[in-house]
PLY file of the C-alpha trace (Angstrom):
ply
format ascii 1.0
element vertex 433
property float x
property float y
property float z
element edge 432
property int vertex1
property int vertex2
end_header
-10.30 89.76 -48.22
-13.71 89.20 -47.72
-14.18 87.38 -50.71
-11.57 84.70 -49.90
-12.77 84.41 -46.52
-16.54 83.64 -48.22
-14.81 80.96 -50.75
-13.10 79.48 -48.12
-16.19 78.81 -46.15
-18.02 77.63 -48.88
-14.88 74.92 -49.97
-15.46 73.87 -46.18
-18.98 73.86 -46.08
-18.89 72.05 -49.49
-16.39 69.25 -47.84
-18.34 68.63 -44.87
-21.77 67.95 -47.04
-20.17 65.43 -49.02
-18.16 63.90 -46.34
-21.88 63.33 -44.92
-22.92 62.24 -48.04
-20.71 59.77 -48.95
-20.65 57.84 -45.60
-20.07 54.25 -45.81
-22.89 51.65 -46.60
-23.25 47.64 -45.79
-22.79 46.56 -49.13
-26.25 45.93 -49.22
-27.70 49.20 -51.44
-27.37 51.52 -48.49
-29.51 49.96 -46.23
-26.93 49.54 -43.50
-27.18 51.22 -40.17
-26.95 54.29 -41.77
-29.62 53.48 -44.17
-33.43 53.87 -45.16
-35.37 51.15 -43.31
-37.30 48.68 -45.50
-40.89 49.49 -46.71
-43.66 46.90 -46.84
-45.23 47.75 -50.38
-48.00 45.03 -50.12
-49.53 41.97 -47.88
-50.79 38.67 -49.00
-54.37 37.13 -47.05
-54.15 32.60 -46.64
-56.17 30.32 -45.47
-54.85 27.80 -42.85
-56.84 25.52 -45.54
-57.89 26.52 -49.74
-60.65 23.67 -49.06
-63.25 23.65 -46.03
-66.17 22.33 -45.50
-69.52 23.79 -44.25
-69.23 24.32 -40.28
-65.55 23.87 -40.61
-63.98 27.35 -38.98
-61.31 28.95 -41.67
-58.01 30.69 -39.82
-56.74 33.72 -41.78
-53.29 35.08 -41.77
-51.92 38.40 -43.46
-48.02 39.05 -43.82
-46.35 41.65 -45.85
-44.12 41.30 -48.42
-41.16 41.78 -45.68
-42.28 38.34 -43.65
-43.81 40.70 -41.27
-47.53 39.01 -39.57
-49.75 41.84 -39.93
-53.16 40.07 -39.29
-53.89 41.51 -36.10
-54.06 44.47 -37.94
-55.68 43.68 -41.10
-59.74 44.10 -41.27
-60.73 40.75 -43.49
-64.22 40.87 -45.61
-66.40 38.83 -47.59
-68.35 40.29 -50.15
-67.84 43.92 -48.34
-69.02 42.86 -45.05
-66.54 42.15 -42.30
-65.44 38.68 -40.73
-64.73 37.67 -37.64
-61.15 35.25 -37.75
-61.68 32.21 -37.41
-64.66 32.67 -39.80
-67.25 29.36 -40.31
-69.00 29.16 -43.70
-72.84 28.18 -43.65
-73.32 27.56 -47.90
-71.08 25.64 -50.14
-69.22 27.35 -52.74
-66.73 29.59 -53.58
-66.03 33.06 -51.70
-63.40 35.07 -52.12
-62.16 36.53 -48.68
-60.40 39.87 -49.00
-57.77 41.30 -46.72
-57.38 45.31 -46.35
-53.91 46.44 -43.86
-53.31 50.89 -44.66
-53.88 51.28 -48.46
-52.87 47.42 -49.23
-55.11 44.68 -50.08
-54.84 41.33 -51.05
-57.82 38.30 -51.18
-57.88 34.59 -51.15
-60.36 32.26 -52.65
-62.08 29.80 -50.49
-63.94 26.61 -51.87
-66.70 25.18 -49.08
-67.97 21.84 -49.86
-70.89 20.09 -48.39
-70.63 18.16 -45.33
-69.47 14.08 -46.63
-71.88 11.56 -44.88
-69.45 8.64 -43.82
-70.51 5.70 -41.63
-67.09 5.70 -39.74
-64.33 8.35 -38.73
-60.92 7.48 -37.18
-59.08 9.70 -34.74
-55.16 9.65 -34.43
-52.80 12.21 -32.56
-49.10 13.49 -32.82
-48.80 12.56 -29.01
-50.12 10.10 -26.91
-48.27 11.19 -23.76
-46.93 14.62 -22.78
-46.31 17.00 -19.81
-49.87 18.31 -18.49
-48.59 21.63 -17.46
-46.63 22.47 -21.14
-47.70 20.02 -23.74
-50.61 19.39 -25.76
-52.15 16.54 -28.57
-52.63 18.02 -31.93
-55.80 15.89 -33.19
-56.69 14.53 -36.85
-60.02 12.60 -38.08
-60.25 11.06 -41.18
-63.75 9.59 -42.22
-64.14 6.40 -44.27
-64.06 7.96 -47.43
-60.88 9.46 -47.55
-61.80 12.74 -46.29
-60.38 15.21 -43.51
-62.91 16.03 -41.06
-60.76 17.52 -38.38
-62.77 20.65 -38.30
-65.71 19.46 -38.48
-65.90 17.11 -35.16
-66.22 17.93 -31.42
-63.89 16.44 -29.31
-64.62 15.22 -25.68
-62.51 12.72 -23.02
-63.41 12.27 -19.14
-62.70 15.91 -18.22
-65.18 17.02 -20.98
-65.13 18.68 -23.98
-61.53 19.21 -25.22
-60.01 22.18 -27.86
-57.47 20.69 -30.47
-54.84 21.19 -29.89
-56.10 19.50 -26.50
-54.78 20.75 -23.07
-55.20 20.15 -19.62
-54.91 21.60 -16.49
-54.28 18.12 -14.11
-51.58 14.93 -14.58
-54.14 11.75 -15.40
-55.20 9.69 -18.05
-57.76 10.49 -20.52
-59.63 8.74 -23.16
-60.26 10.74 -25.88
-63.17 10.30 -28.81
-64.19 12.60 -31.84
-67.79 12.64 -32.53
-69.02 14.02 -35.99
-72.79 15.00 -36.23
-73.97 13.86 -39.78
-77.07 16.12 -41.73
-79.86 14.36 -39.96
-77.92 15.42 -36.48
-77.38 11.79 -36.01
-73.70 11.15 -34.97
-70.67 8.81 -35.33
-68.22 8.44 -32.64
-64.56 7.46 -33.17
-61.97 5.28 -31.87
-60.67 6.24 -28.53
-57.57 7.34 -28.03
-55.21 7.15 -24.60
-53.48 10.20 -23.81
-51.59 10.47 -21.16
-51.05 13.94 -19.30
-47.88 13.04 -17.39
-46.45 15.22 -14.13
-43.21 15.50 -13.54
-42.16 13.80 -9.87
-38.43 13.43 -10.35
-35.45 15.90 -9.45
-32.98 17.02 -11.75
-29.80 16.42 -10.58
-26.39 17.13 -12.00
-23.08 15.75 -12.35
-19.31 17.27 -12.64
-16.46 15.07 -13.51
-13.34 16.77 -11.93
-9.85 15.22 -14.22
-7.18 15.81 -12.20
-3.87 13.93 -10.92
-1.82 14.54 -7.75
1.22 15.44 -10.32
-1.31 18.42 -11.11
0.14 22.02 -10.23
-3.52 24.13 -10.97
-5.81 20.86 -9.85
-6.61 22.13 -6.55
-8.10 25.11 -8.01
-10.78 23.03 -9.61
-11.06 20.58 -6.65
-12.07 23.73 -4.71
-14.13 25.47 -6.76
-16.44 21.67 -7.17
-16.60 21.49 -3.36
-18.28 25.38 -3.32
-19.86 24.46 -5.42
-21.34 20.96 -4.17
-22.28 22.82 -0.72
-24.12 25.55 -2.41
-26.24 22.83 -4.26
-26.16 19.29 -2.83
-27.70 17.82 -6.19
-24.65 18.66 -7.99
-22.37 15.39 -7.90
-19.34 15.05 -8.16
-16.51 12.60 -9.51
-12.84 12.88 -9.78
-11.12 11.00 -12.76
-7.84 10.59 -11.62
-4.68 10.51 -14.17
-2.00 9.71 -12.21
-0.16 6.63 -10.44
-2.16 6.77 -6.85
-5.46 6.79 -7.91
-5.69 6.21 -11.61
-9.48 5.11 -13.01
-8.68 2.30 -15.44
-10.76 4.32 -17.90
-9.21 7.88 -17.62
-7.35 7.83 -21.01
-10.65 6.62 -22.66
-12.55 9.12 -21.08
-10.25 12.07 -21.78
-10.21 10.86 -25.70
-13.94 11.01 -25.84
-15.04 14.01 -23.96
-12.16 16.15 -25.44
-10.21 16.59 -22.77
-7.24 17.98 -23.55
-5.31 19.31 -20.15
-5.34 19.36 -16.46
-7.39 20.30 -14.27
-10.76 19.85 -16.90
-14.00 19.73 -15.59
-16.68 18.26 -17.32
-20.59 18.88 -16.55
-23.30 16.25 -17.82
-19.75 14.51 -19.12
-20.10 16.45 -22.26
-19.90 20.58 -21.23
-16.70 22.03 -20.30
-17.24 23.53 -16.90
-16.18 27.10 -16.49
-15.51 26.42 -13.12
-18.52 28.86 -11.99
-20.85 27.91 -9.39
-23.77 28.99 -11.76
-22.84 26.62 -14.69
-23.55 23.64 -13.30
-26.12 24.90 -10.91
-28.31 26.66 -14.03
-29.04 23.13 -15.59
-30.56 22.01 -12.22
-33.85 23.63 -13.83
-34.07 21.55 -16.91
-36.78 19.01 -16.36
-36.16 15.50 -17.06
-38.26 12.81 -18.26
-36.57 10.42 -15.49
-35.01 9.64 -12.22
-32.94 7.08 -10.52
-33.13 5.18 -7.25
-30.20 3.13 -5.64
-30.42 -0.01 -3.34
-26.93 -1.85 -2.51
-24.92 -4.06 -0.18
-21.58 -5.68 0.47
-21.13 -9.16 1.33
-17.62 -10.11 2.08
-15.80 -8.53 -1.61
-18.98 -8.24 -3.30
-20.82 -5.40 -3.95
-24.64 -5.70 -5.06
-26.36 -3.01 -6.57
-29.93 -2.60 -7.45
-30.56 0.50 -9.75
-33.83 1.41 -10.90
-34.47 4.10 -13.91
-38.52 5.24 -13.50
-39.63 7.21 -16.24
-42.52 10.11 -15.93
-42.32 10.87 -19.42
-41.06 8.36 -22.72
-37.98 9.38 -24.31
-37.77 9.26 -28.47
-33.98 8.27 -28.26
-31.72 5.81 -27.29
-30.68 5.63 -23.19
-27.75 4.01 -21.51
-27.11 3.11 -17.99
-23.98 4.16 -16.42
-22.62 2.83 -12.32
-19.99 4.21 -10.76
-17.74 3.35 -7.60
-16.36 6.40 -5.87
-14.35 6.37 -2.78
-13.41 9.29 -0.26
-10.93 10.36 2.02
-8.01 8.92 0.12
-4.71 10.95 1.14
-2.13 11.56 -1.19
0.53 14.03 -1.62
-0.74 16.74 -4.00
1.23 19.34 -6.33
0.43 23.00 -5.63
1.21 25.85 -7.61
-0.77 28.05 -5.46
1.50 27.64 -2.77
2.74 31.61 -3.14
-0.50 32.81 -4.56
-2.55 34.77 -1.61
-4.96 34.94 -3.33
-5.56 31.22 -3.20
-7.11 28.81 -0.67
-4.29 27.24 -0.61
-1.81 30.02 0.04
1.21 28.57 2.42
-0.57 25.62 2.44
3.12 23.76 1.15
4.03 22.45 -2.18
3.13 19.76 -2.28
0.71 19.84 0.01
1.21 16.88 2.08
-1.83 14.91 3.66
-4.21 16.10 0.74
-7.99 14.52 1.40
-8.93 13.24 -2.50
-13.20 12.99 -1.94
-15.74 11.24 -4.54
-12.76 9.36 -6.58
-13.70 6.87 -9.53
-12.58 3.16 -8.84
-14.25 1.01 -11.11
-17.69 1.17 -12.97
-20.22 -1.75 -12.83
-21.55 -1.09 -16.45
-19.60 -0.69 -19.79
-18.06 2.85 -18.70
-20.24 4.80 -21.71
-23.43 2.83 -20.58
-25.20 0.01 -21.17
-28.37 0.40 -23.37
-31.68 0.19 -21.69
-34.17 -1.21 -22.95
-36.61 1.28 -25.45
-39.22 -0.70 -23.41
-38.32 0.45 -20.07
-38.18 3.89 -21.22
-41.72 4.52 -22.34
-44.28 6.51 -19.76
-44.32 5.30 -16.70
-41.99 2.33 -17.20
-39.57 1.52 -14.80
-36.34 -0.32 -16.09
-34.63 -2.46 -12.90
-30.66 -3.19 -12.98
-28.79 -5.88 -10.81
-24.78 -5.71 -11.05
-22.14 -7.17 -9.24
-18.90 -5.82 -8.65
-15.39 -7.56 -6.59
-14.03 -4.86 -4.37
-11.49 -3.53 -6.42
-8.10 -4.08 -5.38
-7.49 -0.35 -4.71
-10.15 0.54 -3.17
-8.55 1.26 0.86
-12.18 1.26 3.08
-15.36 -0.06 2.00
-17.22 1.57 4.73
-16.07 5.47 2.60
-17.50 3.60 -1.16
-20.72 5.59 -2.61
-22.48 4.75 -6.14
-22.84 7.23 -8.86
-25.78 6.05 -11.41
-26.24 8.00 -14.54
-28.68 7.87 -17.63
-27.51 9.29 -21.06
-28.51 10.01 -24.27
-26.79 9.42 -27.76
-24.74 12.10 -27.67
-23.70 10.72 -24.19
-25.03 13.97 -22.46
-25.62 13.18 -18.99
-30.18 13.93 -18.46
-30.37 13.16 -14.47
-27.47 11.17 -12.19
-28.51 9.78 -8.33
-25.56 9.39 -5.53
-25.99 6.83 -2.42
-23.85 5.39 0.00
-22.70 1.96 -0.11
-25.49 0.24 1.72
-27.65 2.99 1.07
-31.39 2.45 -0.21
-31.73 5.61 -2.12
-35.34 6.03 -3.29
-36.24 8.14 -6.13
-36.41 11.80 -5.82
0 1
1 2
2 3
3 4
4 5
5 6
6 7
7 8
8 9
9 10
10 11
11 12
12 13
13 14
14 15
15 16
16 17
17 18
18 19
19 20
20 21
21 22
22 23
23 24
24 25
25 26
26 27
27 28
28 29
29 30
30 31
31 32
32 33
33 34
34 35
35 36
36 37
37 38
38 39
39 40
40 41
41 42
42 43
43 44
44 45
45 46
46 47
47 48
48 49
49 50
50 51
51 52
52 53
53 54
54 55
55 56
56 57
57 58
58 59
59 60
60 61
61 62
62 63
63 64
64 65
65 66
66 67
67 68
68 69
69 70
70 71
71 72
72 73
73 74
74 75
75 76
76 77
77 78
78 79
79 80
80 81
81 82
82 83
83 84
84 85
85 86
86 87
87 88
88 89
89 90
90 91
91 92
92 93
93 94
94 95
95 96
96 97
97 98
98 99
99 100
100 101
101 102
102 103
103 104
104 105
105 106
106 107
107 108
108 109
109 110
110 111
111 112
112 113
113 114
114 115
115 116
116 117
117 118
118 119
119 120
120 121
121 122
122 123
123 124
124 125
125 126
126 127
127 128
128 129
129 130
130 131
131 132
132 133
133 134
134 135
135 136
136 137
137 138
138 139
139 140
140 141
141 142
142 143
143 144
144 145
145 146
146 147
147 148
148 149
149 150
150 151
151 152
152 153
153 154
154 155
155 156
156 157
157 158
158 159
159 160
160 161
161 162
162 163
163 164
164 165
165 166
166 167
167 168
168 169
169 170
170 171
171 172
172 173
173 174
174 175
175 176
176 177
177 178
178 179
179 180
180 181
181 182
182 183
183 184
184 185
185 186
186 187
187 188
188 189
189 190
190 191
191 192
192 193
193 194
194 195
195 196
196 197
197 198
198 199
199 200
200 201
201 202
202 203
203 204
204 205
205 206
206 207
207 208
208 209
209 210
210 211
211 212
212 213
213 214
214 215
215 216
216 217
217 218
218 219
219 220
220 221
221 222
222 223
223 224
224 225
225 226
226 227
227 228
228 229
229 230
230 231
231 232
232 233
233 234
234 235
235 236
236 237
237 238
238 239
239 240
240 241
241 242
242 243
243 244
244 245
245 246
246 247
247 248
248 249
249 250
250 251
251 252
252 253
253 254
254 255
255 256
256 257
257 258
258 259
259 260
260 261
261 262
262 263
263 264
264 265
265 266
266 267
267 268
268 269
269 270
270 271
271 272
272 273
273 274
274 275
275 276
276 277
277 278
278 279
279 280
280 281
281 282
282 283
283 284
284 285
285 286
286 287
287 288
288 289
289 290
290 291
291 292
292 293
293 294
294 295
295 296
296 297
297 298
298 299
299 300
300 301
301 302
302 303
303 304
304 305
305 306
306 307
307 308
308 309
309 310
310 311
311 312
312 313
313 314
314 315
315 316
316 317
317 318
318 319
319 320
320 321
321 322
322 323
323 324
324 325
325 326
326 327
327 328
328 329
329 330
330 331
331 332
332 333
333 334
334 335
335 336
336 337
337 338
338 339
339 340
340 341
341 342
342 343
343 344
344 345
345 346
346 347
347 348
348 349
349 350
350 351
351 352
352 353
353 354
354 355
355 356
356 357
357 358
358 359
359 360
360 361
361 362
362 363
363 364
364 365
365 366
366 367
367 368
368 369
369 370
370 371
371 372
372 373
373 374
374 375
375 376
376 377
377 378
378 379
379 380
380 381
381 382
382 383
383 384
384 385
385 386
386 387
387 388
388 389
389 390
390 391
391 392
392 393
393 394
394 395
395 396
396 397
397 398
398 399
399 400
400 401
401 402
402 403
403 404
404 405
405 406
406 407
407 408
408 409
409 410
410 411
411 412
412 413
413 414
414 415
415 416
416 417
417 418
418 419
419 420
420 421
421 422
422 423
423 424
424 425
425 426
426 427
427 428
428 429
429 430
430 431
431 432
């Protein structure tokens, strides 16, 4: 007995090891989550240039053979001595500049020429005009005989000597000029170059298009959660696009083709992002900065509206932008549909289906521009340009009181994205913001 009670444990014991043993992989050689971690088995030492010349500073960079950067903790040497990183060469020649990370090693070779002796250097950078607080202007210098001499030149502009990439620490202008000190410490100044370290003055501002129709069951859902929206943040705007026979937009079923919209209610944020109805949607993008804001100046006379819209720009844009006007009016009252009549959970519990003497608020009549946007001038959209609309719109026959009309003005890119919207009053001078 005891020996079957001893084979029996064994058989178990036996099962349970290889059970272990033969747990499932990744496909990948084992190395799944149940598998032996990767080992680096060797590093490789670069130059952020083969080629340098004397004075020019060398960067040095180690990874292993997994992509990992291990420089921080690699010890580099020249000729057995250790080097700082950035390392500057004094001699011309050839060095050979060894990396050591654990028990790896792995060296680079390094050719220093003499310093060239040109009679003229030019100075170019990959951006005249940024944001001071986040951006920078990567410098280059070539000299007259073909050579690159970025290394090898201080760099200075009104707020003195600058680093390159150059930074700085207050909006302005600045005038920048590369100087490069020839063997006889006589020097050669560049060209200057403008650079413009722009701050950003304008507020972002968002938009939400509401589609919705007075036939539509669900729409006051939406309608309510845009106006919690709207007084939690007063720089989200909205717009309802009306499908239905009281207050259709004569552009709805263009609109709705474009943007993808494919039922009722659908809100739309920046015209292109399907709203999840969320206060914090909408409200998150309110912290992207924009390169430009919008001011609104306008007027009736008799059944002609006047509007002056004016697009200022803090920072250039490198794509096309397009203008877009709105008219809105509020306090329209139709009949509306509501499903939520039995739901008590709803705003709008017992509030009647239909609900009769439904307020419609911020509803699109007409547009004064093309309604995806007329193309502003590349012009008007470079730093600190300012492009200046005039329109003209006839009161719209539907429109019921011109004394509720307010203007919706919107700039967007190629992808008709929505970057920063402004709302006024008819008769309003809105200024930019």
């Amino acid at each position: 007995m005891k020996i079957k009670s001893i084979l029996k444990e064994l058989v178990v014991l036996t099962f349970v090891v290889f059970a272990f043993a033969c747990s499932s992989d990744d496909g990948n050689g084992g190395d799944g989550d149940g598998g032996t971690a990767a080992v680096a088995t060797g590093i490789t030492v670069s130059g952020n240039v083969s080629s340098a010349f004397v004075g020019e500073a060398v960067t040095f960079g180690v990874v292993d053979n997994l992509g990992v950067d291990v420089t921080s903790s690699s010890a580099l040497t020249l000729a057995g001595v250790v080097i700082a990183n950035p390392y500057t060469f004094g001699v011309a020649g050839s060095y050979d500049v060894t990396a050591t990370n654990g028990t790896f090693t792995s060296s680079t070779t390094i050719t220093v020429n003499d310093l060239p002796v040109p009679t003229a250097i030019t100075l170019t950078t990959d951006e005249d005009a940024f944001w001071f607080d986040e951006g920078s202007a990567t410098f280059t210098v070539m000299d007259d005989l073909g050579n690159n001499v970025t290394g090898v030149v201080t760099y200075a502009a009104e707020s003195g000597a600058l680093t390159n990439p150059a930074t700085f620490t207050s909006a302005g202008e600045y005038n920048a000029v590369a100087t490069f000190t020839l063997p006889d410490n006589s020097t050669i100044t560049s060209n200057t170059v403008k650079l413009i370290a722009a701050e950003s003055t304008h507020t972002t501002k968002v938009m939400v298009e509401d589609y919705t129709g007075t036939w539509c069951g669900y729409c006051p859902r939406l309608a309510t959660a845009l106006d919690d929206t709207v007084a939690q943040n007063a720089n989200v705007i909205p717009v309802a696009i009306h499908d239905d026979n009281e207050m259709l937009f004569p552009y709805a079923n263009q609109m709705e083709s474009t943007f993808g919209v494919n039922g009722f209610p659908t809100g739309k944020v920046n015209r292109t992002i399907t709203w999840n109805e969320s206060t914090s949607q909408p409200i998150s993008y309110l912290s992207n900065r924009q390169n430009m804001g919008l001011a609104i100046n306008s007027s009736i006379n008799g059944n002609t509206i006047t509007a002056e819209v004016k697009v200022h720009y803090d920072l250039k844009v490198g794509s096309a932008n397009r203008i877009v006007i709105y008219l809105l009016e509020n306090g329209l009252v139709y009949n509306q549909v509501n499903y939520y009549n039995g739901d008590s959970s709803s705003p709008w519990y017992q509030a009647g289906n239909p609900i009769v003497g439904f307020v419609h608020n911020h509803t699109a009549r007409e547009v004064f521009t093309d309604v995806f946007g007329d193309v502003i001038p590349a012009a008007d959209t470079d730093t600190g340009s300012t492009f200046t609309g005039n329109y003209t719109l006839t009161v719209p026959g539907s429109v019921q009181n011109t004394n509720k009309l307010e203007l919706v003005a919107f700039v967007v890119g190629p992808d008709n994205k929505v970057l920063n919207v402004q709302k006024a009053d008819l008769g309003e001078n809105k200024d930019f913001d």
